[in-house]
C-alpha positions in Angstrom: 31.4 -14.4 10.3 31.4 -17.4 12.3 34.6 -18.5 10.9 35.9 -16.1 13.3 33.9 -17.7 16.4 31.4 -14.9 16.5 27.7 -16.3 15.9 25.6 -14.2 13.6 24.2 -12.4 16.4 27.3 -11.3 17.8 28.4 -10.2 14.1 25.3 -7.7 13.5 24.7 -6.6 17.1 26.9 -3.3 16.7 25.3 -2.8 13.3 21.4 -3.4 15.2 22.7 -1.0 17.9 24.0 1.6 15.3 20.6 1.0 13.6 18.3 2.3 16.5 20.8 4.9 17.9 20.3 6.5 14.1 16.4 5.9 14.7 16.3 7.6 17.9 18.1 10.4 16.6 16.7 10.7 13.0 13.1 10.2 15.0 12.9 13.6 16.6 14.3 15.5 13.8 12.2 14.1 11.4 8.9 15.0 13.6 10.2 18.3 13.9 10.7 19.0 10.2 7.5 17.8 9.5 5.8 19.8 11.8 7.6 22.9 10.6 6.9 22.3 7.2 3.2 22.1 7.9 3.4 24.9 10.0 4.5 27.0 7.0 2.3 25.0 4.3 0.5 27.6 3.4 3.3 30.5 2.7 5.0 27.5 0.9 1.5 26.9 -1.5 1.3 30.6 -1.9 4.8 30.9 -3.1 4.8 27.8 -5.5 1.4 28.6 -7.4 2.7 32.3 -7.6 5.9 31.1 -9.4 3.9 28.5 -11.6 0.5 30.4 -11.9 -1.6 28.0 -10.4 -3.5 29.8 -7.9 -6.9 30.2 -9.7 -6.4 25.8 -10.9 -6.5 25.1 -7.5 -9.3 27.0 -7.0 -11.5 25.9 -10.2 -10.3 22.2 -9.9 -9.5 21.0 -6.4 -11.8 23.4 -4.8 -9.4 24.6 -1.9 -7.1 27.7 -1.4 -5.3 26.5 1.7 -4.3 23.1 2.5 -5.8 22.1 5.8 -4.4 19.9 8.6 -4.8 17.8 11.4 -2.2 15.7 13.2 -3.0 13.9 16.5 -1.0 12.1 19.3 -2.0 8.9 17.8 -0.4 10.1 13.9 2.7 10.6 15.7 2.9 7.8 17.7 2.0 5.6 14.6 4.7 7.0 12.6 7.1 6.5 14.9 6.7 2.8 15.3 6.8 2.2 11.9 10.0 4.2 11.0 11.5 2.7 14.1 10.7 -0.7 13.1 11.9 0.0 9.0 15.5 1.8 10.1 15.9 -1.2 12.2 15.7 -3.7 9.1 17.4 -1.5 7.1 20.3 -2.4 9.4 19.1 -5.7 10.8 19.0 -7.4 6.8 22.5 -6.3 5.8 24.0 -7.1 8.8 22.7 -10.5 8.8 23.4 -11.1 5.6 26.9 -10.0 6.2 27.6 -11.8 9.4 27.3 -15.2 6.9 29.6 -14.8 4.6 32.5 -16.3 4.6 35.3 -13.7 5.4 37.3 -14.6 2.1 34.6 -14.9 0.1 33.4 -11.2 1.2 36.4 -10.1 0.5 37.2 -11.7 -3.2 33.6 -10.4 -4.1 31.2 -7.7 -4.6 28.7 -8.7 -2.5 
C-alpha cells in the first residue's frame, strides 16, 4: 500500500511476523503428533486391516506385519527447515502481493 506511505516491507512485515510466530508454534505440535502417531503405528495397522480384512494381504504382498521406523536428529531437524521456510512463503507471497495493490482497487475487486 504505498499510496498510504508504507513501502511494501512495511505493509507485509506484521503478516511475515504472524507467519513465523504460527511456524514456531505449529512446529512443535506437528513433531509431537507425528511422533505419537508413530508411536501407536502398529495398534493403528492392526485396527485398520482388522476392520477391512487385510491382515493376511499384507502379509502375502508387501511381506511385512508391522510397519518399522527410524527417525533421527537430522529427520527432524530437516523437517523443520523446510516447513519453517514454506509457512513463511505462505505468508510472505500474499502479503507482498497485497502490500501492491492499490487500496481502491483492492477494495472494488476480488483479488
Amino acid at each position: 500500500m504505498p499510496h498510504w506511505g508504507a513501502g511494501v516491507g512495511e505493509f507485509s512485515w506484521p503478516t511475515d511476523c504472524q507467519s513465523l510466530i504460527i511456524g514456531i508454534i505449529g512446529l512443535p505440535l506437528g513433531f509431537g503428533l507425528g511422533v505419537l502417531v508413530l508411536a501407536f503405528r502398529n495398534p493403528i495397522l492392526f485396527a485398520l486391516s482388522a476392520v477391512t480384512g487385510t491382515r493376511d494381504t499384507l502379509i502375502k504382498y508387501y511381506e511385512f506385519a508391522q510397519l518399522p521406523v527410524a527417525y533421527t536428529p537430522s529427520n527432524f531437524l530437516v523437517i523443520g527447515t523446510f516447513t519453517l521456510v514454506w509457512v513463511m512463503g505462505a505468508g510472505l507471497v500474499p502479503a507482498w502481493i497485497a502490500a501492491r495493490l492499490n487500496p481502491a482497487e483492492a477494495i472494488r475487486s476480488d483479488v
